[in-house]
N, C-alpha and C positions, 0 to 999 in steps of 0.2 A: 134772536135767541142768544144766550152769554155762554161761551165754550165753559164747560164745568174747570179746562185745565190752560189760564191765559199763556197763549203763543207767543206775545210781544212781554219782553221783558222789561223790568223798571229801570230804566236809565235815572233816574233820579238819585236812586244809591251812590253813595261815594267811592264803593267798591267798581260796581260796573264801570261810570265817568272814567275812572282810571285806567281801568281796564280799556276801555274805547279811545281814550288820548294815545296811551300807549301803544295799541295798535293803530293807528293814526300814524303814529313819527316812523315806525317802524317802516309803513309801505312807501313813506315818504320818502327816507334813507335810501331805500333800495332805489325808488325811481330814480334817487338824485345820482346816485353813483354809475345808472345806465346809460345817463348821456354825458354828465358833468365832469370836465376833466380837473386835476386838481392842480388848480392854479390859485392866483389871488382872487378873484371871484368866483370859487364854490363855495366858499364861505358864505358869503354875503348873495349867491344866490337858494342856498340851502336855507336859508334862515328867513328868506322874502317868502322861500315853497312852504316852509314849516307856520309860519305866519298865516298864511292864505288857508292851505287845508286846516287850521286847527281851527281858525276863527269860524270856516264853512263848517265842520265836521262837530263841534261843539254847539254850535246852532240848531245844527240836525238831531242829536239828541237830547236838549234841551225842548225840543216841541215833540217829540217822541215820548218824553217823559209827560208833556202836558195833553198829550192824546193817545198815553199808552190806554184808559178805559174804552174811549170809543172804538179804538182798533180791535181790542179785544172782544168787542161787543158782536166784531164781525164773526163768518167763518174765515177759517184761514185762508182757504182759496181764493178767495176775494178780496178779503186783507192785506196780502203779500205783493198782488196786483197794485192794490190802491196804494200801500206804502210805498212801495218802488219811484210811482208817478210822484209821490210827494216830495220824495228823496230826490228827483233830476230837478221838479219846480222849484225846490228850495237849493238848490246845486247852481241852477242855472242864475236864476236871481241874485243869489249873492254874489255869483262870479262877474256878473255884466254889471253889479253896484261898484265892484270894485276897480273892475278895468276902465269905467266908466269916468270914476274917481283919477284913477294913475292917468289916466291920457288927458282930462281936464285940468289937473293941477302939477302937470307937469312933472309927474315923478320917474315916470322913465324905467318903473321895477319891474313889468313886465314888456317891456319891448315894444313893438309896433301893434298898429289896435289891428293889423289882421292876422293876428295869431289870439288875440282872443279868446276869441271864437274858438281856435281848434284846442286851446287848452282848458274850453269850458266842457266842450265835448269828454275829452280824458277826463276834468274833473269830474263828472257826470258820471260817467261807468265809474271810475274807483269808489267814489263817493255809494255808489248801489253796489257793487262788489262787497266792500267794506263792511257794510251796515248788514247785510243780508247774515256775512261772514258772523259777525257778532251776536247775531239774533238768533242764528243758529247755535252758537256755542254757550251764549247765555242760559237758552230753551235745553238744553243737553245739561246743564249745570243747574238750572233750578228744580229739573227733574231728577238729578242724583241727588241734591241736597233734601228734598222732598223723599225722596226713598229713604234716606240717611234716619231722617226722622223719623221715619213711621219705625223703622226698623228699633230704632232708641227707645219711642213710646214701648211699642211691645214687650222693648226687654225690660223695662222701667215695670210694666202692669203685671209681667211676669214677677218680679224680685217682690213685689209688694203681695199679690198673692202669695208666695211663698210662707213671709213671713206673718202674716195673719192667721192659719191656721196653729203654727208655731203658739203664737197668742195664744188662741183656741184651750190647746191643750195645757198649756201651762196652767190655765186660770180653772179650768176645768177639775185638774189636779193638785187646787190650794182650797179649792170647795170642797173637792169629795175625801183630804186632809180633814179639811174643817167641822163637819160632820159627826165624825165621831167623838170630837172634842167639842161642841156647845153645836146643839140643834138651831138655836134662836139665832144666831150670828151666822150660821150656814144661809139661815132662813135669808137672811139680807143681805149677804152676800151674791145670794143668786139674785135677789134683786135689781142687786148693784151689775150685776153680770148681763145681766138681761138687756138692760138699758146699755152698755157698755155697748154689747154685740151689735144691737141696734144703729147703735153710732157708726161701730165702725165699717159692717159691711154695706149702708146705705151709701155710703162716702166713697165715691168712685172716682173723684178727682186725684191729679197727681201731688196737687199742694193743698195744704190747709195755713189755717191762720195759726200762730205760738198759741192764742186765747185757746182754741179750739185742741191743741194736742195738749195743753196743759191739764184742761177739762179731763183725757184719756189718762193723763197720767195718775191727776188725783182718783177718780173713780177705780183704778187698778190698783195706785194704794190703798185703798181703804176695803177692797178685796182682803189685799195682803196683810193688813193692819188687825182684822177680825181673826187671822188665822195666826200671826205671830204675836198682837198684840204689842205688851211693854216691849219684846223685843227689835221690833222695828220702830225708827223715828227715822224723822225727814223734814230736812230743809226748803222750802222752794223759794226760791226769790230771782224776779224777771221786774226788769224796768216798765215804766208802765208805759212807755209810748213805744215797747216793742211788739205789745199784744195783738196788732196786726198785720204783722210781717209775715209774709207768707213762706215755709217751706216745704218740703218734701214730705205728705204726711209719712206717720209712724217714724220719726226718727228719735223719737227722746223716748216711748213708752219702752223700747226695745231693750236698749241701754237698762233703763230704773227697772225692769221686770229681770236680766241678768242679775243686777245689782244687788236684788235681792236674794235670789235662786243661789247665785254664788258665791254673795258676800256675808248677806246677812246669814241668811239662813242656818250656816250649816256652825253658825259662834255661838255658843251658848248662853252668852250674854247680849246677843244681838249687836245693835250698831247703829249708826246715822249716816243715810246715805244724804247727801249736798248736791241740789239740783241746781243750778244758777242760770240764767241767760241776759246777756248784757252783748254792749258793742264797744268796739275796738277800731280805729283805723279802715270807717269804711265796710267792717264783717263783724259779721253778727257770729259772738262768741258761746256755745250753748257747753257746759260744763256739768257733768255727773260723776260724783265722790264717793265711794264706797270702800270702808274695810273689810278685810279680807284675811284669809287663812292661807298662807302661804303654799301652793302647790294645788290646793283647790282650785282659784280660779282659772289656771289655767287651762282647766278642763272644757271651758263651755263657753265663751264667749265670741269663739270663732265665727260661727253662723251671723248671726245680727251684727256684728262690727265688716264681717268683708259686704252682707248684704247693702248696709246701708254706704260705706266707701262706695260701693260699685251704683248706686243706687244716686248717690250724692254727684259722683263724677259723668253721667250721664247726664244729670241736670244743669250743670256747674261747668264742668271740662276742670281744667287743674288751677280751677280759681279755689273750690272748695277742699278741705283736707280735715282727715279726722285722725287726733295725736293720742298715743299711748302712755302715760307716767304711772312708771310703778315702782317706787319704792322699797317694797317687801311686807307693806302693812296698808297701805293703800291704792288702791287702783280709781283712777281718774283718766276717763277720756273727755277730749275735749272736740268738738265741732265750730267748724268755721267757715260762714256762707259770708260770700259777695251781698253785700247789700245795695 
């Protein structure tokens, strides 16, 4: 039966290896200062000890890595038995290859062949000491990072709910605007609405593709297009081998529906909001342009801009950032993801 939550951790990561060297030299150090006085040869025999455990010790979790499934395939109670045995057979082995070596070719780095033996023994318990030590602390760390995340998803599923009702009503209340000013354009507006909502609450993943939020954006302009008409125009231009980059959905619909709400809307000559997405230096650069009325916009764009920051930095960590340029006549935020 496969434990739903593996016990034995991946030594194969670059992170752990380090982690397990390091604690390696460390127990090493201490043995060496408990008998080793410091003369001319602590040096040179600190550095035979450091040798010897690391070559055994990186052995052991190199086959650990390449039998971390089988173990895990155990229970743990029987696994931590059967590791252990692995851990002295491959202890014992390479310590008697080696002593084997130093007394046949004369090297003289470990002393007399009958101490050996008794320093196979010590290597033997530190060696299962050690590894036990790490597997425990690994198992406690891929369960708090595992927690870490669930915890991130939720808050991530939360900030996206949030902002989808938001949606909701916005579009809700450019229709039932629209309405008393041309019946037939309302008509198809809710059409366009219908299918919108469809998209969007079907869609329960955390990322979408740019093709696929692009889609959300046009369908909510042409909501918005039926109700302001000549007063609204727009830009969009996206590179075309970006169209399958995956981000965070709802990150550009939110923006271009502010854009409008607080840019366009309230000029009465309307405006041209400038959508852009392109890449830069490794990040994908996603850019939305809109004029504005000085002291209006500062009324509303709070909500959606810390949403999607908080929402982006979840995903990201402080690889991604989202910048503010305002001029006094144009307001442009711009977004930037790790690619």
């Amino acid at each position: 039966m496969i434990n739903k939550k593996p016990w034995l951790t991946d030594f194969c990561e670059s992170k752990h290896m380090f982690v397990s060297i390091i604690m390696i030299q460390i127990v090493v150090i201490i043995y060496a200062l408990s008998f080793l006085s410091f003369d001319k040869v602590f040096l040179p025999k600190l550095s035979i000890l450091t040798l010897w455990c690391q070559f055994i010790g990186v052995n052991i979790f190199i086959a650990l890595c390449k039998l971390r499934k089988w173990f895990n395939y155990l229970d743990v109670y029987l696994g931590v038995p059967l590791l252990i045995i692995f851990v002295i057979v491959i202890t014992s082995l390479l310590a008697q290859i080696i002593g084997y070596l130093d007394v046949h070719l004369s090297f003289n780095l470990l002393g007399a062949k009958t101490i050996i033996d008794f320093v196979n023994l010590k290597l033997s318990l530190s060696a299962v000491m050690i590894t036990l030590a790490l597997i425990r602390y690994f198992y406690i760390q891929d369960r708090w990072n595992e927690q870490i995340k669930k915890l991130a998803d939720a808050r991530l599923n939360a900030l996206q709910a949030r902002i989808r009702p938001h949606f909701l009503f916005n579009s809700l209340n450019s229709i039932a605007a629209l309405i008393s000013i041309d019946a037939d354009k309302a008509e198809n507006a809710i059409a366009d609405f219908s299918s919108l909502m469809r998209r969007t609450f079907a869609h329960q993943d955390k990322l979408i593709s740019i093709e696929e939020e692009l889609n959300w954006v046009r369908q909510y302009l042409r909501i918005e297009k039926l109700r302001l008409d000549e007063r609204l125009r727009y830009n969009l231009d996206c590179q075309q081998d970006l169209l399958s980059i995956k981000i965070p959905v709802l990150c550009l619909q939110p923006l271009v529906e502010n854009a409008i709400l607080h840019g366009i809307q309230p000029m009465v000559n309307g405006g041209t909001i400038d959508i852009s997405i392109s890449s830069k230096d490794k990040h994908l650069i996603m850019q939305v342009n809109n004029p504005y009325i000085e002291h209006h916009q500062a009324h509303s764009n709070g909500m959606a801009i810390a949403n999607i920051k908080e929402r982006l930095e979840l995903q990201y960590g402080h690889k991604a950032s989202v910048k503010i340029m305002d001029d006094g006549k144009h307001y442009q935020i711009t977004i930037s993801i790790p690619l």
